[in-house]
Structures are given as structure tokens and as C-alpha cells.
mmCIF file of the N, C-alpha and C atoms, coordinates in Angstrom:
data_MODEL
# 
_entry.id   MODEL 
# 
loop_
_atom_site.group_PDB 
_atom_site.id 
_atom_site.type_symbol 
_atom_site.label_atom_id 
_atom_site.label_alt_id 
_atom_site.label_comp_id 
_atom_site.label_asym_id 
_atom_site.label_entity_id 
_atom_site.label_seq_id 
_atom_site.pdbx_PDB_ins_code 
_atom_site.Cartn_x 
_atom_site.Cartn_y 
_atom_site.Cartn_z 
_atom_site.occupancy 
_atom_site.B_iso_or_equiv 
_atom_site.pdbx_formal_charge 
_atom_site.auth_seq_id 
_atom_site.auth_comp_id 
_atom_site.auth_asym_id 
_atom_site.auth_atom_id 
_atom_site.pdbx_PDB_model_num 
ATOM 1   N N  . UNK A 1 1  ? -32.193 -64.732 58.220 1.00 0.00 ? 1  UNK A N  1 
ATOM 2   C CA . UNK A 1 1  ? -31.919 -64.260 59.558 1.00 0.00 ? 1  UNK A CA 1 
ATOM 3   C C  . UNK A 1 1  ? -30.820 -63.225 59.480 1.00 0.00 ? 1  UNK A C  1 
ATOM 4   N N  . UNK A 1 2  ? -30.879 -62.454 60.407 1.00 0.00 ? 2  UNK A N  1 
ATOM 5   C CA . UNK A 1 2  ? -30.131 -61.383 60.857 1.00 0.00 ? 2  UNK A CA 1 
ATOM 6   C C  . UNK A 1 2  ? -28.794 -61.433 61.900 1.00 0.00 ? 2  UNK A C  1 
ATOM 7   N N  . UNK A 1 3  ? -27.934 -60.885 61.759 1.00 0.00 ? 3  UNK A N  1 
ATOM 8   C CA . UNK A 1 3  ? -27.368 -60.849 62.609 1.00 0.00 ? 3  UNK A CA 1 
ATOM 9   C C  . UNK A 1 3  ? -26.215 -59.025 62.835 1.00 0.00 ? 3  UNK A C  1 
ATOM 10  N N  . UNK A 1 4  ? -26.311 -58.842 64.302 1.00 0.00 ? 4  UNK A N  1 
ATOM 11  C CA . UNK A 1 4  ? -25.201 -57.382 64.296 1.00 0.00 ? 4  UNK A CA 1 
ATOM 12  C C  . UNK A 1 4  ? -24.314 -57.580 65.157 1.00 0.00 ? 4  UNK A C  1 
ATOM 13  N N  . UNK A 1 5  ? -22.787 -57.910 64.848 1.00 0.00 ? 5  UNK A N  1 
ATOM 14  C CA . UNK A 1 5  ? -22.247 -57.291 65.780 1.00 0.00 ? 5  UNK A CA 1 
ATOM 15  C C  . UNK A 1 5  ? -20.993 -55.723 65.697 1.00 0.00 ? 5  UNK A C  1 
ATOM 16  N N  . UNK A 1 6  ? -20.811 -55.372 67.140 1.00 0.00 ? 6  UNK A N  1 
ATOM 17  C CA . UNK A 1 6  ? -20.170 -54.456 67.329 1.00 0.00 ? 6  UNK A CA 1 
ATOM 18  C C  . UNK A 1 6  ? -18.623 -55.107 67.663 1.00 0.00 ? 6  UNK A C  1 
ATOM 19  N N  . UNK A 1 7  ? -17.406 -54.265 66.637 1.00 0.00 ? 7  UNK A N  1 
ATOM 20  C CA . UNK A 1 7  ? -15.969 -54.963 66.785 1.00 0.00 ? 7  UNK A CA 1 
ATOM 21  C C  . UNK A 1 7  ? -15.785 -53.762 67.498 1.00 0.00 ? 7  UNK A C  1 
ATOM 22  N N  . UNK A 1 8  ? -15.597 -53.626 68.930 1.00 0.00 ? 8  UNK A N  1 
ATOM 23  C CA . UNK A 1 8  ? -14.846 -52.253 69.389 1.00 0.00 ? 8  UNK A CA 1 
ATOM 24  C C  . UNK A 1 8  ? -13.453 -52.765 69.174 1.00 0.00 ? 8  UNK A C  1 
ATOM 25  N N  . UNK A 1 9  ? -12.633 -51.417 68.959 1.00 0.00 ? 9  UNK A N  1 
ATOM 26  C CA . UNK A 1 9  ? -11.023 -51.353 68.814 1.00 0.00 ? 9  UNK A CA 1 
ATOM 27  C C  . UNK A 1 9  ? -10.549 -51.727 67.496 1.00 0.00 ? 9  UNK A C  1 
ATOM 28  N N  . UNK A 1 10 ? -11.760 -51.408 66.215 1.00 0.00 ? 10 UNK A N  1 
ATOM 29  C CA . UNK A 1 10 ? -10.901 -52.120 65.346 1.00 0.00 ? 10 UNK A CA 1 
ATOM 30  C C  . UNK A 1 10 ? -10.284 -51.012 64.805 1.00 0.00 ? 10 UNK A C  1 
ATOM 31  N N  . UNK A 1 11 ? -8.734  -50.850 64.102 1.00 0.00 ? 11 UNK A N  1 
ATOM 32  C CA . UNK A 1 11 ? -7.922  -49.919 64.088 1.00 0.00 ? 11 UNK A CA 1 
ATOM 33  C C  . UNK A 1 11 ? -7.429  -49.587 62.532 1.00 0.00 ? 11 UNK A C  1 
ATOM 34  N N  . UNK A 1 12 ? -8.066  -50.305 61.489 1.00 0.00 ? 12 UNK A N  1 
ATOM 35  C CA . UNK A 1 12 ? -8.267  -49.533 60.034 1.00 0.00 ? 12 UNK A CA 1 
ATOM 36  C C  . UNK A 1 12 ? -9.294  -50.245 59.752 1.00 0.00 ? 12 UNK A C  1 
ATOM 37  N N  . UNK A 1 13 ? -9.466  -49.225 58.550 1.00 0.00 ? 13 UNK A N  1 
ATOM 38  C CA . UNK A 1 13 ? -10.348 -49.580 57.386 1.00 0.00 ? 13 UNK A CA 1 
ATOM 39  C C  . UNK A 1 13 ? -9.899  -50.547 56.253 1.00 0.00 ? 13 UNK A C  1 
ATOM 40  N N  . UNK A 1 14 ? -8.543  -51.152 55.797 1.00 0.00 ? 14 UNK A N  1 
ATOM 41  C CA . UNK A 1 14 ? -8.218  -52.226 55.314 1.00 0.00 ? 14 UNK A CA 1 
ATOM 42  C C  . UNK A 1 14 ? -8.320  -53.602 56.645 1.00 0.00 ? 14 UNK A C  1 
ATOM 43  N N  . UNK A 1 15 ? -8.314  -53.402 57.579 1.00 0.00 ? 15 UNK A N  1 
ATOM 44  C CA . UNK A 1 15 ? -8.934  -54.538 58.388 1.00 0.00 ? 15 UNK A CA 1 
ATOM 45  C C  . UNK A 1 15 ? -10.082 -54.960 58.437 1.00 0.00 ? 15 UNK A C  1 
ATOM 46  N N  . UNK A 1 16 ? -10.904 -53.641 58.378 1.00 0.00 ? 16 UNK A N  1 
ATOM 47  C CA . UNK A 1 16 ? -12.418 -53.958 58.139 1.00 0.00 ? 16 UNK A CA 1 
ATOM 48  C C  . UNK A 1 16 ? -12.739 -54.508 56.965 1.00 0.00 ? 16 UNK A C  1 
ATOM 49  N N  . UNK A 1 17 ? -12.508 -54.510 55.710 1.00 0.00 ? 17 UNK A N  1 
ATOM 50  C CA . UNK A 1 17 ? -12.339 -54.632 54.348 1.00 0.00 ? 17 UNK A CA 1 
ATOM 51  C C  . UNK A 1 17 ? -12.393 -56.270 54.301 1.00 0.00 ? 17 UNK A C  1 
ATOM 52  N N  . UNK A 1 18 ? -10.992 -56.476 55.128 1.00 0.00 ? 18 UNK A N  1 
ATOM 53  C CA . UNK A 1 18 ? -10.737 -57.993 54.836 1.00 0.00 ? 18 UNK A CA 1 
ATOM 54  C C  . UNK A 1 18 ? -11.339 -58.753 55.585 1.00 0.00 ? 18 UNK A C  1 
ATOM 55  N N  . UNK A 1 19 ? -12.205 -57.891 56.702 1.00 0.00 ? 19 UNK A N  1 
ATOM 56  C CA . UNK A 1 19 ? -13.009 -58.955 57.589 1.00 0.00 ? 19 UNK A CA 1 
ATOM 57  C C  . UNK A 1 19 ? -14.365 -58.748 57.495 1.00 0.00 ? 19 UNK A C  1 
ATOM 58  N N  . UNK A 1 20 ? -14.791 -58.377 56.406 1.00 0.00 ? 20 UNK A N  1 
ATOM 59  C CA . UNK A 1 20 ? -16.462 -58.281 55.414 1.00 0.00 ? 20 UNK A CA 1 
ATOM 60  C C  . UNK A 1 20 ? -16.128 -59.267 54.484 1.00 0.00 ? 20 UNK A C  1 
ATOM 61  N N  . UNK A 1 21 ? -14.715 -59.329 53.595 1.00 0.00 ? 21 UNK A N  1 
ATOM 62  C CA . UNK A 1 21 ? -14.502 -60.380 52.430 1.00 0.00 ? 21 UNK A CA 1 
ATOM 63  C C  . UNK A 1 21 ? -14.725 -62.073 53.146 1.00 0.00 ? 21 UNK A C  1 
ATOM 64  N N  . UNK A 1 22 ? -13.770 -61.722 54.275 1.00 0.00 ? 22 UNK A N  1 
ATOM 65  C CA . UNK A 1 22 ? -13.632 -63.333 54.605 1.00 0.00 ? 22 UNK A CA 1 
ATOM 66  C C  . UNK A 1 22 ? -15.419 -63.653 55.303 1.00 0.00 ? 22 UNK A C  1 
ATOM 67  N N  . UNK A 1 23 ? -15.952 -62.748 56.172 1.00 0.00 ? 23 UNK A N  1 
ATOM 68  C CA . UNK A 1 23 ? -17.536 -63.096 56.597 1.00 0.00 ? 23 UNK A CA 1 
ATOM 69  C C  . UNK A 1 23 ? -18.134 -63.713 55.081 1.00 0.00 ? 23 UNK A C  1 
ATOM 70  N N  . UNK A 1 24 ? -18.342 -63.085 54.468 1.00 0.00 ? 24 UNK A N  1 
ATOM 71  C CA . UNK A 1 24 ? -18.791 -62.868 52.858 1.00 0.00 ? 24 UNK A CA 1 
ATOM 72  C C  . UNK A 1 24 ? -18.489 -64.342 52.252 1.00 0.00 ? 24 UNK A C  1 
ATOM 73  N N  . UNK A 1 25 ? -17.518 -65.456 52.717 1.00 0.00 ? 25 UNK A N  1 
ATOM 74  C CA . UNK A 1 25 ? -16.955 -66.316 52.132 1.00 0.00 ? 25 UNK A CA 1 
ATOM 75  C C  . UNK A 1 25 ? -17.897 -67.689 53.061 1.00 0.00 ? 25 UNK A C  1 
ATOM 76  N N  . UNK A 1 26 ? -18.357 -67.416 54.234 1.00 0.00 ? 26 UNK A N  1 
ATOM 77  C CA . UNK A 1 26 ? -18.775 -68.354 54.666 1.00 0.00 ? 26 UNK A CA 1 
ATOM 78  C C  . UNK A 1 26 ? -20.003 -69.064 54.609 1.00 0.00 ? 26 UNK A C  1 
ATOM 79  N N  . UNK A 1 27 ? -19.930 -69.888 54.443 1.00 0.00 ? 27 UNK A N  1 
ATOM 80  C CA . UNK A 1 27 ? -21.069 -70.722 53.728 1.00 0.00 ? 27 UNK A CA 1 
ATOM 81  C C  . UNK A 1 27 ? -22.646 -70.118 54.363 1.00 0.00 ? 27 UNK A C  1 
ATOM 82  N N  . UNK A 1 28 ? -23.394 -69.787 53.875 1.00 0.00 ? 28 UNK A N  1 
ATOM 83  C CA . UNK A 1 28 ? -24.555 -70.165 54.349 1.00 0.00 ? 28 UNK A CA 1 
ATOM 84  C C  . UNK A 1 28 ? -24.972 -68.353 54.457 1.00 0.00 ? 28 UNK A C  1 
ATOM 85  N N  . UNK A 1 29 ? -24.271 -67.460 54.029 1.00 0.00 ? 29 UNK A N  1 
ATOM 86  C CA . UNK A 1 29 ? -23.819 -65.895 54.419 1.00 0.00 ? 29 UNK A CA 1 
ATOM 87  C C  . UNK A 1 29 ? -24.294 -65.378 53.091 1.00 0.00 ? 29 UNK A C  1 
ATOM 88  N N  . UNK A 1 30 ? -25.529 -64.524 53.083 1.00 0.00 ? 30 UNK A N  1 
ATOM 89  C CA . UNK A 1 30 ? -25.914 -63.930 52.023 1.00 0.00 ? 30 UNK A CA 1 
ATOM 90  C C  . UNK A 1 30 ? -25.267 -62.554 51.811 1.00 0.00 ? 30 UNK A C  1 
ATOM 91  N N  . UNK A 1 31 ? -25.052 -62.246 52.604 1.00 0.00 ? 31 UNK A N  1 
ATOM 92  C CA . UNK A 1 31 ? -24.338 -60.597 53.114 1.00 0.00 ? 31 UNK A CA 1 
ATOM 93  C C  . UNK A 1 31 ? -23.682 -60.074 53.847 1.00 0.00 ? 31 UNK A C  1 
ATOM 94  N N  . UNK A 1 32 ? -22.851 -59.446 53.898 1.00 0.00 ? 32 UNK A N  1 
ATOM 95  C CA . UNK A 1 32 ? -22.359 -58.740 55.117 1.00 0.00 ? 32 UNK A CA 1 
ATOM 96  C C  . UNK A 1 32 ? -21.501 -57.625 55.110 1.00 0.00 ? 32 UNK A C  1 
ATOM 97  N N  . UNK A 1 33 ? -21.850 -56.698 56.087 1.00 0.00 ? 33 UNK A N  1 
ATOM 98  C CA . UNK A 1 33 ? -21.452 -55.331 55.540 1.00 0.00 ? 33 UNK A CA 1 
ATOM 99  C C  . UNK A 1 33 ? -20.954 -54.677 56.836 1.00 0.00 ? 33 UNK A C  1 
ATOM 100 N N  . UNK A 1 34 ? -19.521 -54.809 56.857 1.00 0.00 ? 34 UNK A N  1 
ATOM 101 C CA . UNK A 1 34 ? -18.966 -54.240 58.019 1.00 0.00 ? 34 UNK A CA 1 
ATOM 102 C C  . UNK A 1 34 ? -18.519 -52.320 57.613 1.00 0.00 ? 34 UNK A C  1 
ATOM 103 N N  . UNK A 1 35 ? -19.109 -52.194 58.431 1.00 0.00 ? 35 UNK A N  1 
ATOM 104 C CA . UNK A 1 35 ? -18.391 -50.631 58.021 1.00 0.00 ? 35 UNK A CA 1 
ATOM 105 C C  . UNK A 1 35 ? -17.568 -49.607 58.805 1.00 0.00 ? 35 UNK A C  1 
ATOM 106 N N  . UNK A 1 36 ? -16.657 -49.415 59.004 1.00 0.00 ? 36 UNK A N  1 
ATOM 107 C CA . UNK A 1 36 ? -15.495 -49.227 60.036 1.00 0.00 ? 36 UNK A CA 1 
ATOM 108 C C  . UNK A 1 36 ? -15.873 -47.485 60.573 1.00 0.00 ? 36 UNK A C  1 
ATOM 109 N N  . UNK A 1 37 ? -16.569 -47.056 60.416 1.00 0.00 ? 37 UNK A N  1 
ATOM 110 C CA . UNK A 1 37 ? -17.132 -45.854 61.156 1.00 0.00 ? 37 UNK A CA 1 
ATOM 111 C C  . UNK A 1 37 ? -17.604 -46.225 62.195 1.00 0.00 ? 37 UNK A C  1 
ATOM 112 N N  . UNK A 1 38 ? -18.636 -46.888 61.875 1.00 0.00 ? 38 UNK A N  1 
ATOM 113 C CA . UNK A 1 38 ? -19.649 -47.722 63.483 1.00 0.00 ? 38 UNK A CA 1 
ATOM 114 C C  . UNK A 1 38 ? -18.879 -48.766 63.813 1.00 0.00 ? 38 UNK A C  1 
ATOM 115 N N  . UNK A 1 39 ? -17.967 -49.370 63.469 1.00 0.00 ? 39 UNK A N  1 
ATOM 116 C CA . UNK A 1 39 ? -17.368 -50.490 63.488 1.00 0.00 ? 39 UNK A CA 1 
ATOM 117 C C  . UNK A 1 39 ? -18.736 -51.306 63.960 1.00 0.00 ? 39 UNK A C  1 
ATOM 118 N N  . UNK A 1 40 ? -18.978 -51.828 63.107 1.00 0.00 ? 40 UNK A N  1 
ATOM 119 C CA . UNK A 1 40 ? -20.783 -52.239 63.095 1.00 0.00 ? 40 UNK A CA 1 
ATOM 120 C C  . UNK A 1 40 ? -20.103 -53.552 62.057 1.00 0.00 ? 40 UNK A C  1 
ATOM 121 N N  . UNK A 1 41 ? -20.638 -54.834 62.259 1.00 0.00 ? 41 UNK A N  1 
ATOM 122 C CA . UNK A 1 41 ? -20.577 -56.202 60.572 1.00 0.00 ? 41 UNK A CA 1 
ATOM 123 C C  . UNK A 1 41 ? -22.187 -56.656 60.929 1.00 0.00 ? 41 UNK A C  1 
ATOM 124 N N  . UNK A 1 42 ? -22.828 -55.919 59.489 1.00 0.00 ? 42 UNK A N  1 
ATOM 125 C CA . UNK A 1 42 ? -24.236 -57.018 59.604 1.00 0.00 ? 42 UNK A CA 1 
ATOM 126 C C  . UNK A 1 42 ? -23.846 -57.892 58.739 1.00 0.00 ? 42 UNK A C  1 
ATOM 127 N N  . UNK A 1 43 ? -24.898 -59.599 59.228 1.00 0.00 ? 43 UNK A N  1 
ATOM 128 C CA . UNK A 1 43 ? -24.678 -60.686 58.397 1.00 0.00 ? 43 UNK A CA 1 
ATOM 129 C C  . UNK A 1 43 ? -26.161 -61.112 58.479 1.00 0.00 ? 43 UNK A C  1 
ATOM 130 N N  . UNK A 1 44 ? -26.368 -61.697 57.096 1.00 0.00 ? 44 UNK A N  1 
ATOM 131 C CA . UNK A 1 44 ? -27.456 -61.925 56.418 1.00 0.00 ? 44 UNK A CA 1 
ATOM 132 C C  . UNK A 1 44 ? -27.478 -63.600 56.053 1.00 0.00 ? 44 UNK A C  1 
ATOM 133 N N  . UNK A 1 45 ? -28.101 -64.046 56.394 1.00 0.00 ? 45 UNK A N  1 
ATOM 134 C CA . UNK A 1 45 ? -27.949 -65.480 56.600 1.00 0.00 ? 45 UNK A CA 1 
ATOM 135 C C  . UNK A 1 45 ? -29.476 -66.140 55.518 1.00 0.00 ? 45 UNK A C  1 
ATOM 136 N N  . UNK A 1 46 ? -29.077 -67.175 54.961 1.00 0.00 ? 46 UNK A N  1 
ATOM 137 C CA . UNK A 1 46 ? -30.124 -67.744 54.447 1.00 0.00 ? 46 UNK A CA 1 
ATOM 138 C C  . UNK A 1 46 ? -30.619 -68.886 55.252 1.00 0.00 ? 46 UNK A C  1 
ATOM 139 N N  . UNK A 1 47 ? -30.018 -69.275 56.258 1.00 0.00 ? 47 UNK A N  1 
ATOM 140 C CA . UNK A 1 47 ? -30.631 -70.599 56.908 1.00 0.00 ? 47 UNK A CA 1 
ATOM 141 C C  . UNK A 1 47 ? -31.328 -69.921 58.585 1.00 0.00 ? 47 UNK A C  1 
ATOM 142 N N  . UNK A 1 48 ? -31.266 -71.073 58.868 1.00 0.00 ? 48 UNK A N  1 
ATOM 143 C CA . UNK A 1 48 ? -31.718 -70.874 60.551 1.00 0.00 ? 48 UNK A CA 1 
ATOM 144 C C  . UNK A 1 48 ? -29.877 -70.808 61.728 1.00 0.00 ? 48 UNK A C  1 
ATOM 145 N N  . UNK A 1 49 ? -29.292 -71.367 61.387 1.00 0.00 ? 49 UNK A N  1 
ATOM 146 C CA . UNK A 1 49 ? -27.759 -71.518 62.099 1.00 0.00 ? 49 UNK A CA 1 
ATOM 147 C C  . UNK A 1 49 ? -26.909 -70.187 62.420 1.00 0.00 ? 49 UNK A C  1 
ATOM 148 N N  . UNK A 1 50 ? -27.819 -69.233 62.632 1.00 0.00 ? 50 UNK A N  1 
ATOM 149 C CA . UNK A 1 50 ? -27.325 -68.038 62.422 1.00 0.00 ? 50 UNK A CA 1 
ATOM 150 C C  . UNK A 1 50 ? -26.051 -67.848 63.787 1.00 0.00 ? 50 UNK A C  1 
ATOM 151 N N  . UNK A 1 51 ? -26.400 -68.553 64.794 1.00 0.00 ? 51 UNK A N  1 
ATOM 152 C CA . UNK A 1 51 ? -25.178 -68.799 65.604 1.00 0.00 ? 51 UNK A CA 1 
ATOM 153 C C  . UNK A 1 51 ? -23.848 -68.877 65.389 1.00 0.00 ? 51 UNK A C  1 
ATOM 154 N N  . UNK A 1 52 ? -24.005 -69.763 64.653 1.00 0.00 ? 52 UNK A N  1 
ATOM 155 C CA . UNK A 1 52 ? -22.786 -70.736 64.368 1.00 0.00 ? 52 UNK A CA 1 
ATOM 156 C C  . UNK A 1 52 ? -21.816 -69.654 63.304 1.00 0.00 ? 52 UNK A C  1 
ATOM 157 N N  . UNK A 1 53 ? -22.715 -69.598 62.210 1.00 0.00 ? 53 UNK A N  1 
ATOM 158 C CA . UNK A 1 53 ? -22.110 -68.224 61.604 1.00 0.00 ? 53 UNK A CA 1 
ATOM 159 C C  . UNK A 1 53 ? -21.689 -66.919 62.464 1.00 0.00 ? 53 UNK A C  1 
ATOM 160 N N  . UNK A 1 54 ? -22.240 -66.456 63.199 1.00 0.00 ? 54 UNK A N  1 
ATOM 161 C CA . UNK A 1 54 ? -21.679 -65.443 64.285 1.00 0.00 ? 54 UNK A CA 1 
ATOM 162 C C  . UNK A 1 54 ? -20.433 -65.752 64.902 1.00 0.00 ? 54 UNK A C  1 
ATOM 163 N N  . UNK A 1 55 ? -20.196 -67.105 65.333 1.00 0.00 ? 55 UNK A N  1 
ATOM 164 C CA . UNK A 1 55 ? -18.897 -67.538 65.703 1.00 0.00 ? 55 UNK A CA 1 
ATOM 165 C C  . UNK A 1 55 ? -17.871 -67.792 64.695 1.00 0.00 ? 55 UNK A C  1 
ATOM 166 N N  . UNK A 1 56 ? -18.117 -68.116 63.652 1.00 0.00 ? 56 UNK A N  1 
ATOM 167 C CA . UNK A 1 56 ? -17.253 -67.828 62.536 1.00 0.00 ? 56 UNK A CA 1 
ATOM 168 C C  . UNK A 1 56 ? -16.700 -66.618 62.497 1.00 0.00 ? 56 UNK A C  1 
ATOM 169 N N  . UNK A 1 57 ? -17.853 -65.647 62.294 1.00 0.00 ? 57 UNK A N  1 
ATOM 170 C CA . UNK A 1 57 ? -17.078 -64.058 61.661 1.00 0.00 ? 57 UNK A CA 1 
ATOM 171 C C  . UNK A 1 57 ? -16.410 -63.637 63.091 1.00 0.00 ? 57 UNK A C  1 
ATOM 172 N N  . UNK A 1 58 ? -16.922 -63.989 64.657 1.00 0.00 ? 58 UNK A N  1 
ATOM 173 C CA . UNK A 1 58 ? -16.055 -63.508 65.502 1.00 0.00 ? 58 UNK A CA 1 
ATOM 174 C C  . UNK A 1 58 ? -14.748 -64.190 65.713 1.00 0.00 ? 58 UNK A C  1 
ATOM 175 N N  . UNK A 1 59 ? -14.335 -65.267 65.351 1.00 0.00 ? 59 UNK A N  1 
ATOM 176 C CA . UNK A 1 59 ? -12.871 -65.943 64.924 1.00 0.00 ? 59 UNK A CA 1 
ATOM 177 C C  . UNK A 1 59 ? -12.500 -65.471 63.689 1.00 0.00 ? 59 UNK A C  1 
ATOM 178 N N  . UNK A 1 60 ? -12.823 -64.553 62.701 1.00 0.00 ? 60 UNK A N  1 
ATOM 179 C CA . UNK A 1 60 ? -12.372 -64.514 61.861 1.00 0.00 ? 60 UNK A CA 1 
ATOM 180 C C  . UNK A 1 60 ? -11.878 -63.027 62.345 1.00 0.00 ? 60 UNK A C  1 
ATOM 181 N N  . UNK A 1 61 ? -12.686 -62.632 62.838 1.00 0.00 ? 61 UNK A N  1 
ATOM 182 C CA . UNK A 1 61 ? -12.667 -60.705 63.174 1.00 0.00 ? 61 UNK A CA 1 
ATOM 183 C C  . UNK A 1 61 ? -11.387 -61.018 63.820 1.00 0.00 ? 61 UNK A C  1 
ATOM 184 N N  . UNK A 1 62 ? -11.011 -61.861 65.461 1.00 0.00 ? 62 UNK A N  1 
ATOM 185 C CA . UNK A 1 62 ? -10.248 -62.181 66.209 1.00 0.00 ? 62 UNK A CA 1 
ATOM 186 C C  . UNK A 1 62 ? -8.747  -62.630 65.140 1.00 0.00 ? 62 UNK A C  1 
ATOM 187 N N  . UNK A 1 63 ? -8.847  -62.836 64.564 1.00 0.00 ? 63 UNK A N  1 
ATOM 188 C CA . UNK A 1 63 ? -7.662  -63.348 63.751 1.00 0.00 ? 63 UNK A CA 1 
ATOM 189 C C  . UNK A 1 63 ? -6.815  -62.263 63.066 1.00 0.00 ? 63 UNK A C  1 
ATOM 190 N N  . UNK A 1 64 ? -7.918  -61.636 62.462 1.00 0.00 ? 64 UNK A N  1 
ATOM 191 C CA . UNK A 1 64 ? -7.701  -60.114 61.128 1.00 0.00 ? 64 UNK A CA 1 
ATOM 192 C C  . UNK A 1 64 ? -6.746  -59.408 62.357 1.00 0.00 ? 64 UNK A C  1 
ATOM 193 N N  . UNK A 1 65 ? -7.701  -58.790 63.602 1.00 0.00 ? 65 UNK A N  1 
ATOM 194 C CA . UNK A 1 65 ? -7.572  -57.705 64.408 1.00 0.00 ? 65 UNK A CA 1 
ATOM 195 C C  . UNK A 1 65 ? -7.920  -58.480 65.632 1.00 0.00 ? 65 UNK A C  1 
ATOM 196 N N  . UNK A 1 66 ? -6.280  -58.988 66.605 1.00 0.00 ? 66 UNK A N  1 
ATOM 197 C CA . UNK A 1 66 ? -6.555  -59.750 67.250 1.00 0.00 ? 66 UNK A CA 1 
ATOM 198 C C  . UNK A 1 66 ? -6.861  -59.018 69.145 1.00 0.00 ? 66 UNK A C  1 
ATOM 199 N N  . UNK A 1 67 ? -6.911  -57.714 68.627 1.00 0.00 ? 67 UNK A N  1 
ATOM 200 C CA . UNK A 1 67 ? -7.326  -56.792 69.831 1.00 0.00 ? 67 UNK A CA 1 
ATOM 201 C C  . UNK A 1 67 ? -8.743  -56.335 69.910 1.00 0.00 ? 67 UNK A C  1 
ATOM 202 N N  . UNK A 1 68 ? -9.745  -56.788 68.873 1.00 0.00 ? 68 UNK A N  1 
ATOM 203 C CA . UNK A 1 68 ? -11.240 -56.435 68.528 1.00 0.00 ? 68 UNK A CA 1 
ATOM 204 C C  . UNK A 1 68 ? -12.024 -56.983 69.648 1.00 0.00 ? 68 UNK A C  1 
ATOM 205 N N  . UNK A 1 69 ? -12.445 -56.431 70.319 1.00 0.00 ? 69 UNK A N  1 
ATOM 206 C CA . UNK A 1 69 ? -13.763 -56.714 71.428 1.00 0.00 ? 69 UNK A CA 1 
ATOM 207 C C  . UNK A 1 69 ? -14.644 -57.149 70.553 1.00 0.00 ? 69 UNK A C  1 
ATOM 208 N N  . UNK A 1 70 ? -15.482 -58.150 70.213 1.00 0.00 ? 70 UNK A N  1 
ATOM 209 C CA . UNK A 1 70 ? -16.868 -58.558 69.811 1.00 0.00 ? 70 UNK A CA 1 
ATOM 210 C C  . UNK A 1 70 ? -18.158 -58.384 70.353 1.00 0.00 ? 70 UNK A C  1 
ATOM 211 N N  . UNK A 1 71 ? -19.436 -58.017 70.487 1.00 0.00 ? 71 UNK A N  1 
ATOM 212 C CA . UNK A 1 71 ? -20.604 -57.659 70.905 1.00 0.00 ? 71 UNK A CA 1 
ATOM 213 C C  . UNK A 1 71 ? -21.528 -57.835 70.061 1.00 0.00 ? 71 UNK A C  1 
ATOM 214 N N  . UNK A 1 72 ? -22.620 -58.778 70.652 1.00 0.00 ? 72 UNK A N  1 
ATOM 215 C CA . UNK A 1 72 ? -23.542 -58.956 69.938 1.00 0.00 ? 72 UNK A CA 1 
ATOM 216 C C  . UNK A 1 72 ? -24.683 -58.068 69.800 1.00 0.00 ? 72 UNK A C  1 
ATOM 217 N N  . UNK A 1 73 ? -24.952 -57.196 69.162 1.00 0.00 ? 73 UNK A N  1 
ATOM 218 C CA . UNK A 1 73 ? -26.448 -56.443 69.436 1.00 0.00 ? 73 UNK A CA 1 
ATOM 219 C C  . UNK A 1 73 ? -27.182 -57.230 68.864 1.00 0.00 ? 73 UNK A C  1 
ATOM 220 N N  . UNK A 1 74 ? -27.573 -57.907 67.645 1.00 0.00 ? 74 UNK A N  1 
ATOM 221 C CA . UNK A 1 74 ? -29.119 -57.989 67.401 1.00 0.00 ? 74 UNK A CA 1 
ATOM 222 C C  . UNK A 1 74 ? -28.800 -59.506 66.733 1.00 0.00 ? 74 UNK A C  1 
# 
């Protein structure tokens, strides 16, 4: 499963960095590739819980860069 969201306001590229490593760490997370141009994080999931993982990386995003708007596109 898939997942996209949009971090508006995130304000470097070492923030983005550390908030692809820590997504990247959570269980069940085949991939994820935040890239601070689009401020875009896709996550690549091997199970069905793809939720639950989404709420992870948006507490994790919220933590890194605690001014990041979260948005789910896809």
C-alpha cells in the first residue's frame, strides 16, 4: 500500500532528511521518500495498516518540525 502526504511549512532540507530516516524506521515501512522541494513523504507499506503508519510519520513530522501542516493526498 501507498501512502502521500503533503508537510506544508517545512523549513529545511536537514528536517526533511531526518523525517524520511525516522518514517524509514517504522515497522511495517518499506519506503519512504520525502523530498523537500514538493515537501511531498511517500510511504510504502508492506501490510494493510497503512493508517496507522500515516499517523506515525505525522507525529513524527510534528515533532522534527513542530509548525508542519500535514495533508493527506493519496
Amino acid at each position: 500500500m501507498k501512502a502521500v502526504l503533503k508537510l506544508e511549512g517545512l523549513c529545511c532540507a536537514n528536517c526533511a532528511a531526518k523525517i524520511e530516516r525516522e518514517v524509514q524506521k517504522i515497522p511495517g515501512v518499506t519506503a519512504a521518500n520525502l523530498t523537500f522541494m514538493t515537501q511531498k513523504l511517500s510511504i510504502e507499506t508492506d501490510g494493510d495498516d497503512i493508517e496507522a503508519i500515516v499517523e506515525q510519520a505525522s507525529k513524527i513530522a510534528k515533532k522534527v518540525e513542530g509548525e508542519v501542516q500535514i495533508k493527506r493526498l493519496k
